[in-house]
C-alpha positions as CSV (number, residue, x, y, z in Angstrom):
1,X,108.5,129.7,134.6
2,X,110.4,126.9,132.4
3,X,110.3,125.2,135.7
4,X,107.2,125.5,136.7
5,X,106.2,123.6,133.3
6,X,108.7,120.6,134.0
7,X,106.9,120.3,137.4
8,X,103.9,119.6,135.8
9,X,104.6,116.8,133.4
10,X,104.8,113.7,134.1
11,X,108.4,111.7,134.9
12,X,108.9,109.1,131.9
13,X,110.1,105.2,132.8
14,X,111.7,103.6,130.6
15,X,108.7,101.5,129.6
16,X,106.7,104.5,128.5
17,X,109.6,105.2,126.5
18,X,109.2,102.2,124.8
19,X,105.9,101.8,124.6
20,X,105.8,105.3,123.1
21,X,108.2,104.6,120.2
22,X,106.6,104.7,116.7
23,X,105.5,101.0,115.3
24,X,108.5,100.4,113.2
25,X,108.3,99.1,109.7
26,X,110.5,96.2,107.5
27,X,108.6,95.5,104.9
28,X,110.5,92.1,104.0
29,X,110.3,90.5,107.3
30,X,106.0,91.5,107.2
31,X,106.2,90.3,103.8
32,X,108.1,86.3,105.1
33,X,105.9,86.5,108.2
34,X,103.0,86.7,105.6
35,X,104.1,83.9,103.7
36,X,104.8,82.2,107.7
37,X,101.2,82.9,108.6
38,X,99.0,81.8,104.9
39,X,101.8,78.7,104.7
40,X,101.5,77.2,107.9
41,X,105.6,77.3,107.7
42,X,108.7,78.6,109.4
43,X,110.3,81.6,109.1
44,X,113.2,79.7,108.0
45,X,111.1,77.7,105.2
46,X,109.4,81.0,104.1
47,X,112.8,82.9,103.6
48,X,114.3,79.8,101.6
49,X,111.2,79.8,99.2
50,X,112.0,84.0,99.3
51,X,115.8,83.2,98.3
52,X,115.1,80.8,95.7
53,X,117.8,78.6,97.9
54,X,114.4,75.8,98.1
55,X,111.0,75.4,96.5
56,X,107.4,74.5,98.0
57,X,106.7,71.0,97.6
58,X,103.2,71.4,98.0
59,X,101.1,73.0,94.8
60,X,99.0,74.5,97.6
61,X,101.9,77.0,98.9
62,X,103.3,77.5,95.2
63,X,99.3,79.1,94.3
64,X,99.3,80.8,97.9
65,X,102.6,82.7,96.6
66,X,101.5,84.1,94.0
67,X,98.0,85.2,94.7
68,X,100.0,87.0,97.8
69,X,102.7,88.6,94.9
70,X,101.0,88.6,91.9
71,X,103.6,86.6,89.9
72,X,102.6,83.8,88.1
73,X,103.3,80.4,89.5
74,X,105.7,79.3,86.6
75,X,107.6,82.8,87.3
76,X,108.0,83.0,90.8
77,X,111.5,81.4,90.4
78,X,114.3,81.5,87.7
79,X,114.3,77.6,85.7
């Protein structure tokens, strides 16, 4: 009977595999593509501003970052 049932479903291809993986989730890349996207900048860029290795020059990105986090602009890196 077992065989019977393996008859009967269909044969899975590697792309159906794939494609039937679940949606996996990193919340700190979504979080630097976010900053990517509402910036207008790299990844590269956005991950610098993330690390504190380099600020935004533009006022516009600072006020962007923190309505996205919720940290006041003066606070969103150490002085």
């Amino acid at each position: 009977m077992a065989n019977k049932i393996n008859e009967k479903q269909e044969k899975m291809t590697l792309k159906g595999y794939y494609r039937n993986l679940p949606d996996a989730v990193h919340p700190k890349t979504d979080f630097i593509t976010r900053i990517m996207s509402e910036c207008g900048v790299s990844f590269t860029t956005a991950r610098n501003w993330v690390m504190g290795i380099t600020r935004p020059f533009n006022p516009d990105h600072v006020q962007r970052l923190s309505a996205i986090t919720g940290i006041a602009a003066e606070d969103l890196w150490e002085n």
